[in-house]
C-alpha positions in Angstrom: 0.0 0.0 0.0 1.0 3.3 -1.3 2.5 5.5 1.5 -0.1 9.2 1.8 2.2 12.3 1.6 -0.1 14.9 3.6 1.9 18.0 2.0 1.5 16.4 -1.3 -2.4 15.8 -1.0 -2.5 19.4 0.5 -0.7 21.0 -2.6 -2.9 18.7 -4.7 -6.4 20.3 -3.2 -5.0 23.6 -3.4 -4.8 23.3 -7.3 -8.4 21.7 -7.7 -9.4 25.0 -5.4 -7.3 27.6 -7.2 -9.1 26.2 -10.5 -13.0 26.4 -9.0 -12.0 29.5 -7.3 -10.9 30.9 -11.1 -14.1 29.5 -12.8 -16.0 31.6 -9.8 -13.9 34.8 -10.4 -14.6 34.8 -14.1 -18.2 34.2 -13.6 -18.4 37.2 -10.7 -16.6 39.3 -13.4 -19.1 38.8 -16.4 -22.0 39.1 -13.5 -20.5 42.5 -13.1 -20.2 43.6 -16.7 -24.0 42.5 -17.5 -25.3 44.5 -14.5 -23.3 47.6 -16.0 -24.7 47.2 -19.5 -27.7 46.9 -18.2 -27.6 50.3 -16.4 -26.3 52.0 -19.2 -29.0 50.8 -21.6 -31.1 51.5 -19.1 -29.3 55.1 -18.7 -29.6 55.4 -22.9 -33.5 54.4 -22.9 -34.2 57.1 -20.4 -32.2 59.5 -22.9 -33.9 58.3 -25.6 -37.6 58.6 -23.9 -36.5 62.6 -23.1 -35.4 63.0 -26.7 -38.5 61.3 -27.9 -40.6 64.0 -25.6 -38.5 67.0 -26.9 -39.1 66.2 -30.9 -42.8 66.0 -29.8 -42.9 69.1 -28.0 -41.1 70.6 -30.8 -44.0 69.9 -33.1 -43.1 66.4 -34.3 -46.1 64.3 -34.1 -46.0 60.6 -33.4 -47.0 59.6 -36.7 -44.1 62.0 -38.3 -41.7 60.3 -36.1 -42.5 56.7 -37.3 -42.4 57.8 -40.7 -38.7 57.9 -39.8 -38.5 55.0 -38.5 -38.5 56.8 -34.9 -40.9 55.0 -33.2 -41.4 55.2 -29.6 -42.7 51.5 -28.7 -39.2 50.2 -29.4 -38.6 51.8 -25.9 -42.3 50.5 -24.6 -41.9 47.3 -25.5 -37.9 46.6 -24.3 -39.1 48.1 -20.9 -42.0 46.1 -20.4 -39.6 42.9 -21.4 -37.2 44.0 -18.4 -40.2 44.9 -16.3 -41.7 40.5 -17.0 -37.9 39.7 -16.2 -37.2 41.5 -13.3 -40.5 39.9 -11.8 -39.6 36.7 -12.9 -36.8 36.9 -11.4 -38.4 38.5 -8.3 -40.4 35.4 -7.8 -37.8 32.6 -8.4 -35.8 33.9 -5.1 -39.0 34.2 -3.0 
């Protein structure tokens, strides 16, 4: 029977660890990046919401803007797809 070196079993777990603990780092990191995108299209949406308001109170009308392809429900409908994933999400940790 093979002799059990505790230093060598020791260094051994510390490599299995050092590799999970990397996996977990990377996956923390891209957490991280998603949560900023998502501000900052959230950020951009309520730009483009104000900008939308402005060209209407400037005299655009909605069915001008959608002529040119400036169509407010692109911003309607991504919000109410965040709003259905936030709760979604909301309901999954309860």
């Amino acid at each position: 029977m093979a002799t059990i070196d505790l230093e060598t079993t020791k260094d051994q777990a510390r490599k299995l660890l050092d590799s999970r603990i990397a996996s977990v780092t990377d996956l923390v990191i891209t957490r991280k990046r998603v949560d900023e995108l998502r501000e900052q299209l959230a950020e951009a949406e309520r730009e483009d919401k104000k900008a939308y308001v402005r060209a209407t109170k400037d005299g655009w009308s909605e069915d001008e803007l959608k002529k040119l392809g400036l169509d407010q429900a692109v911003v309607k409908r991504r919000n109410r797809r965040t709003s259905d994933r936030v709760a979604s999400s909301e309901s999954v940790q309860s």
